[in-house]
C-alpha positions in Angstrom: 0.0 0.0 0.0 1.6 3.0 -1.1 1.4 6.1 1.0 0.0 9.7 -0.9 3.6 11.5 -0.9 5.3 8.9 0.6 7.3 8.3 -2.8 9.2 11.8 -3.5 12.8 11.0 -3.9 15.6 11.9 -2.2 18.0 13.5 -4.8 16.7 17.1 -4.1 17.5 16.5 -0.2 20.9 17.3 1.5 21.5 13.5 2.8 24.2 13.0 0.1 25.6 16.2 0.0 26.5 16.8 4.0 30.3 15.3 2.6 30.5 18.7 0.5 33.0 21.4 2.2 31.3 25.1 1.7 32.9 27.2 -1.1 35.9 29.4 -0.6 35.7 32.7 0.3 36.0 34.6 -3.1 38.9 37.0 -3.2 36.7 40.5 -4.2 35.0 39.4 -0.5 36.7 41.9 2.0 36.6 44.6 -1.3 32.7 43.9 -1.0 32.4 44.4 2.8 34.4 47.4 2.7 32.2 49.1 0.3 29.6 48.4 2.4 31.7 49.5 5.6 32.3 52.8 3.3 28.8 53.0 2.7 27.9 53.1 6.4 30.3 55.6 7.8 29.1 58.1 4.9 25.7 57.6 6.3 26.7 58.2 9.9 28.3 61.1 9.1 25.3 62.6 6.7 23.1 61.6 9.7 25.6 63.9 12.0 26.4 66.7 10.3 23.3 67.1 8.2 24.9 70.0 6.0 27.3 67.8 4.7 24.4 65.3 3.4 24.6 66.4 -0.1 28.0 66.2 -0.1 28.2 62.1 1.3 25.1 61.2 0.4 26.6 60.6 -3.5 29.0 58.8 -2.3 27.4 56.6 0.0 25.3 55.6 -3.1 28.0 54.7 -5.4 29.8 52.5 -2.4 26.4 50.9 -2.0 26.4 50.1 -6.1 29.6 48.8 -5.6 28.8 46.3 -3.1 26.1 45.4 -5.1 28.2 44.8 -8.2 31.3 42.9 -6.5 28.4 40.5 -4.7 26.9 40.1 -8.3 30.3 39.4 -9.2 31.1 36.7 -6.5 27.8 35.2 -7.1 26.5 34.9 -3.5 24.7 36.9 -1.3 26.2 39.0 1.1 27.4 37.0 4.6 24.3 37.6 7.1 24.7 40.9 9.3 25.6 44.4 8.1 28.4 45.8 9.1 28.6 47.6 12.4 28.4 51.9 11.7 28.8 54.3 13.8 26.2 56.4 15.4 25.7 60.3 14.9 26.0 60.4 19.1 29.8 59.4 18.6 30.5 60.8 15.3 33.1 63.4 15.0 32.7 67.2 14.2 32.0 67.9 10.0 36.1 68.8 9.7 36.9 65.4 11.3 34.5 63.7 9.3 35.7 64.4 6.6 39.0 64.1 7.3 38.5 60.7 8.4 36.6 59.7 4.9 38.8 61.2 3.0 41.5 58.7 5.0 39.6 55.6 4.9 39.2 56.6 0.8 42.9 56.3 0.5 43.0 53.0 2.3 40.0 51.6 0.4 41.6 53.4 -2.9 44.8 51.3 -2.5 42.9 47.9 -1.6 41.2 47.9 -4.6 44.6 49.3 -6.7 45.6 45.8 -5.1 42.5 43.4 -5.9 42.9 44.7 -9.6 46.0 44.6 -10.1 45.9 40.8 -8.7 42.4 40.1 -10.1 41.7 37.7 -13.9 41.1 40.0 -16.9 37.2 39.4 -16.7 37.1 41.0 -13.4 40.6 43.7 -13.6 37.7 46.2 -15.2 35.4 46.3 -12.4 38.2 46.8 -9.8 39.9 49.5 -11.6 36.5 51.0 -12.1 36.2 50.9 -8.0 39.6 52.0 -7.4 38.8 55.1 -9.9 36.0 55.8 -7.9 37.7 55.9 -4.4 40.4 58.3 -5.6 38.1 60.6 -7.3 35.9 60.3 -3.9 39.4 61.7 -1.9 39.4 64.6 -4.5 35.4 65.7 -3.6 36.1 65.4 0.2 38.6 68.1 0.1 
């Protein structure tokens, strides 16, 4: 006596595949998490020093489009939890702010001058693209 259901097989469960070791970490990972760590602290800083909004909000943006496109690239989603950003209570005055943007540009500027420069052809585009970005982003926050 068969059982309704009873008879779905077992190929689409993960009994045979529990041997399987979980992909590598890609190598454009920490490039993505940065962009969104970018991302964050450019928020953080709009939120504090409102006037400056206009000015970060831009770039927030185009570190969020980055992200995007490096995760598009890897081919998985981002790892679960954001990334931790500072609240306006502790965020510095609008001269600091900037200052420290414009140094964590630099840093992000040279990490992807890195990734490209070490990256295949199909993806050595993308990363020069992103570490075009960063250094004109240094330029506007002077």
């Amino acid at each position: 006596m068969a059982l309704g259901g009873a008879t779905v097989p077992l190929t689409g469960c993960d009994l045979f595949d529990r041997d399987k070791e979980p992909p590598a970490p890609d190598a454009l990972e920490p490039l993505a998490a940065e962009a969104l760590a970018l991302e964050a602290r450019y928020r953080a800083a709009a939120t504090a020093a409102p006037a400056l909004a206009g000015q970060l909000t831009p770039i927030a943006d185009a570190h969020r489009a980055h992200a995007e496109e490096l995760r598009r690239v890897i081919g998985r989603p981002a790892p679960s939890g954001a990334p931790a950003s500072a609240g306006a209570a502790s965020a510095p005055a609008p001269d600091a702010a900037l200052t420290e943007l414009r140094r964590a540009e630099q840093e992000g500027r040279t990490n992807a001058a890195r990734a490209c420069a070490a990256a295949p052809a199909e993806r050595a585009a993308l990363l020069g693209s992103i570490a075009a970005a960063r250094a004109t982003h240094v330029e506007a926050l002077k």
